[in-house]
N, C-alpha and C positions, 0 to 999 in steps of 0.2 A: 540606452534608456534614460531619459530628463524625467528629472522630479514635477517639473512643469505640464507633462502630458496629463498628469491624474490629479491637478488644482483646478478647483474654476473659483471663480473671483465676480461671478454676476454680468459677465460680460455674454450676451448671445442668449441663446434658451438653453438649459438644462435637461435630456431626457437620459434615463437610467437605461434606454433601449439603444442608448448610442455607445454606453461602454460597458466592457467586460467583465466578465464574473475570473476568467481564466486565461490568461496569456498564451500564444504558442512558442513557451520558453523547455525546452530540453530539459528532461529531470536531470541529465548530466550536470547540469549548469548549477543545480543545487548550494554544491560545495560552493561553489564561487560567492553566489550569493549568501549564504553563510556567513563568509570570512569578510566579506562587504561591509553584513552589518556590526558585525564583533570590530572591526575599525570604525563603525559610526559609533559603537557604543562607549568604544573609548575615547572619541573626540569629545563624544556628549557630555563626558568626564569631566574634560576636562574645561568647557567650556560652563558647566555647570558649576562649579567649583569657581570662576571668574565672577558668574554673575549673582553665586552666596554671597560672597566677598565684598563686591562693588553694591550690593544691597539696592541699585536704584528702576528694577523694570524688575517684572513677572513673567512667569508664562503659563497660561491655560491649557491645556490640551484636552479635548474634548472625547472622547473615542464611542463612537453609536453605530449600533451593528443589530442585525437578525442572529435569533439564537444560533448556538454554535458556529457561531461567525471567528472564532478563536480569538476576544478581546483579551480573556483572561492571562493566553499562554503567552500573546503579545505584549500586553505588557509584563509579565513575566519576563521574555528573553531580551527584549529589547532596552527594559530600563536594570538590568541588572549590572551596570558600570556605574548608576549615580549613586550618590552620596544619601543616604534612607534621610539625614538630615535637614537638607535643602530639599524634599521633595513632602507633598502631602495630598494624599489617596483618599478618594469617596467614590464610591459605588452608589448611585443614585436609586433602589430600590423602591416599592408602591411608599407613599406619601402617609407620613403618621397623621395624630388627628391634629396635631397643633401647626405641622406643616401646613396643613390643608385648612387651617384659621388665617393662614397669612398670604400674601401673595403669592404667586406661582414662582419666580424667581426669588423669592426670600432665603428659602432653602441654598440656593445655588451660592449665594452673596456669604451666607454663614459661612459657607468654606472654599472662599477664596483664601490663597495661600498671601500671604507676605511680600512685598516684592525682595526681588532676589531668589525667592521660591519658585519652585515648579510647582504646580497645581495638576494634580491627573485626575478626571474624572471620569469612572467608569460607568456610559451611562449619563446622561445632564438633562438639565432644565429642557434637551427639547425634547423629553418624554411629553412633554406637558403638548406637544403639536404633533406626536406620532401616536402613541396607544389611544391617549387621553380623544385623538380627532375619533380614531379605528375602529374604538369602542364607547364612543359619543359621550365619553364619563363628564364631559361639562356640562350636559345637561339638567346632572344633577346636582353643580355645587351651589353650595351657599352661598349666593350673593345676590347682586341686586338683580332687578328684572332688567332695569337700564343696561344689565352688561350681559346679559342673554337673549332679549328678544330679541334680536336685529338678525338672527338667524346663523345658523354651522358655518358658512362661508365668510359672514363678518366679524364673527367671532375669533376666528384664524387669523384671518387677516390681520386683525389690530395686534395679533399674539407675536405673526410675525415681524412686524414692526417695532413691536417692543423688543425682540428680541435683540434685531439688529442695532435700534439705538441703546440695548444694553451695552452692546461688545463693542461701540462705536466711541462708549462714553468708559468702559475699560480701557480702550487704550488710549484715549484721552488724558489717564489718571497712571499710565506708567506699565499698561499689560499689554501681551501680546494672547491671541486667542487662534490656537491652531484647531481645528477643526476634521477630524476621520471619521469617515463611513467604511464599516470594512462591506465590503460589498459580496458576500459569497452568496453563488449560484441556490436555485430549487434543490437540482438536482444533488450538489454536492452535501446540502446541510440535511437531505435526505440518509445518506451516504454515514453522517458524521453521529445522525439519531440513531443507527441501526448499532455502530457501535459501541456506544454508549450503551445501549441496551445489550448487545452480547459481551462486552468486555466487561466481567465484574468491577474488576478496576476504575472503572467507568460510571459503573450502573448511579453513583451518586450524583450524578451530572445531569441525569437524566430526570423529567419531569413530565407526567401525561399531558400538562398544560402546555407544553412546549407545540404539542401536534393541535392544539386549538389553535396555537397563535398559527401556525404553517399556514392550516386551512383559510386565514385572512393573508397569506400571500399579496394580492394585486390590491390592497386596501391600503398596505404597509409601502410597497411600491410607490403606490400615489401619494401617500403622505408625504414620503421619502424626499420624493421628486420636489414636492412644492416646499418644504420646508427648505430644501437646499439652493432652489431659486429664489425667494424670498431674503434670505438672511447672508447666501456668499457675498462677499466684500474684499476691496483688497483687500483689508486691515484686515477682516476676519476669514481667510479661505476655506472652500472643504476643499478636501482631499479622498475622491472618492477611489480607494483602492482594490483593485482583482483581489481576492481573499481564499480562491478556493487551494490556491499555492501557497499553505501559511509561511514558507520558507522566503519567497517572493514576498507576502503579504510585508513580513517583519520588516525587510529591506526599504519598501517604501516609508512607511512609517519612523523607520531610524531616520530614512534621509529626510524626510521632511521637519523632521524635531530638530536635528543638524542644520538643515539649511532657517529654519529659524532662530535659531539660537544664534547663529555668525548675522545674521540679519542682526540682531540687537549688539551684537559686538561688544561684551562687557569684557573688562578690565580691571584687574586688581587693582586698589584702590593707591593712588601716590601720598606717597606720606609725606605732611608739612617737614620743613628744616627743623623744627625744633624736637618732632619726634624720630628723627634722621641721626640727631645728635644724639637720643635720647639712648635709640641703637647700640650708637656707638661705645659710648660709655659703659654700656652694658656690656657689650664683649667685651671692654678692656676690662671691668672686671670680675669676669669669668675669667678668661682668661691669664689674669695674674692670681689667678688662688691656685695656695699652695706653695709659691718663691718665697 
């Protein structure tokens, strides 16, 4: 299995009826995949720890999904090897009123991480071309008629244009921008509400809103679809991954943060001669305390 099969990069047409929701991988195989990604997670370590250090690139990680798509538990298992330090988390949630006074990517820009940082956003900016199309919520913002009347379809259009010379001009300026759809099936997120609803353990998980959004299924579909044709790029890929195997799902995920991270290849920072000496001197004297 190549990490290359579940990227696309804007080359050809993109449809979501050409890839899988569920792989035909043997549950046996679980274990294996497992211990896969518990070795991407400690490379991620370690690799994450080189490019705190060396302070000179970023990395975005984008992760957009249908509910119970398991973003939560993935990032959960998958980033439990970095450093809480060098990383910093936003959950993109409905938009406050002062959001919603500024650009549509303003919000996103407020927290971008530092380079040298990891950035995870659970959730991003392209809410703003999936709910926001789904449920025609632009029709009602505040702004000029010049950037409304030209109709749903122009309006998108120019959104995802910006989008892409955003992440175009992010990595222009020292970021990289990974990109996940976890892609789980009807049927399974079907599967995943019911338990929610009988495991009390669960029950908190659970939201009646959640079965409004199902019922727009092939709405979210087609968003989906154009948004990810519109804005895939080398620099910026998705990575549209099977999801209903969260075990599989983790694995892809690890390795594509992995195979980005060795893409930027950071390195602990070399120290000038004079801070070399400066070392030096210092263990000698540590090391003569006490004679």
């Amino acid at each position: 299995m190549n990490i290359k099969d579940f990227r696309f990069e804007g080359k050809g047409r993109f449809s979501l009826d050409d890839v899988r929701t569920s792989l035909d991988i043997d549950k046996d195989e679980e274990l294996r995949y497992e211990e896969l990604t518990a070795q991407n997670t400690l490379r991620m370590g370690e690799l994450q720890d080189k490019l705190y250090a060396e302070g000179r690139e970023g990395l975005v990680i984008l992760l957009q999904a249908m509910d119970a798509a398991g973003k939560d538990s993935t990032i959960k298992r998958v980033m439990s090897g970095v450093n809480p330090q060098g990383v910093v988390v936003h959950s993109f949630k409905q938009p406050s009123q002062t959001e919603l006074a500024h650009d549509y990517l303003w919000r996103a820009v407020t927290h971008l991480p530092p380079r040298g940082f990891m950035g995870l956003f659970n959730r991003s900016y392209y809410e703003d071309v999936l709910v926001v199309r789904v449920h025609d919520i632009w029709k009602g913002y505040a702004m000029p008629k010049r950037c409304l009347n030209d109709g749903r379809d122009t309006f998108f259009e120019r959104r995802y244009k910006q989008i892409a010379n955003f992440e175009e001009y992010l990595y222009d300026n020292g970021y990289r921008v990974l990109k996940i759809f976890l892609n789980v099936g009807l049927d399974e997120q079907k599967e995943r509400f019911l338990e929610r609803i009988d495991n009390e353990r669960k029950n908190w998980k659970f939201s009646a809103g959640d079965i409004d959004e199902r019922e727009l299924w092939p709405h979210y579909m087609d968003a989906y679809e154009r948004a990810i044709n519109a804005t895939a790029t080398e620099h910026a890929p998705w990575y549209v991954v099977p999801a209903d195997q969260k075990w599989f799902a983790r694995w892809v995920v690890s390795e594509a943060i992995v195979d980005v991270l060795e893409q930027i290849d950071p390195h602990y920072p070399e120290l000038p001669k004079e801070a070399k000496d400066t070392l030096a001197r210092s263990r000698e004297r540590l090391t003569g305390e006490g004679r």
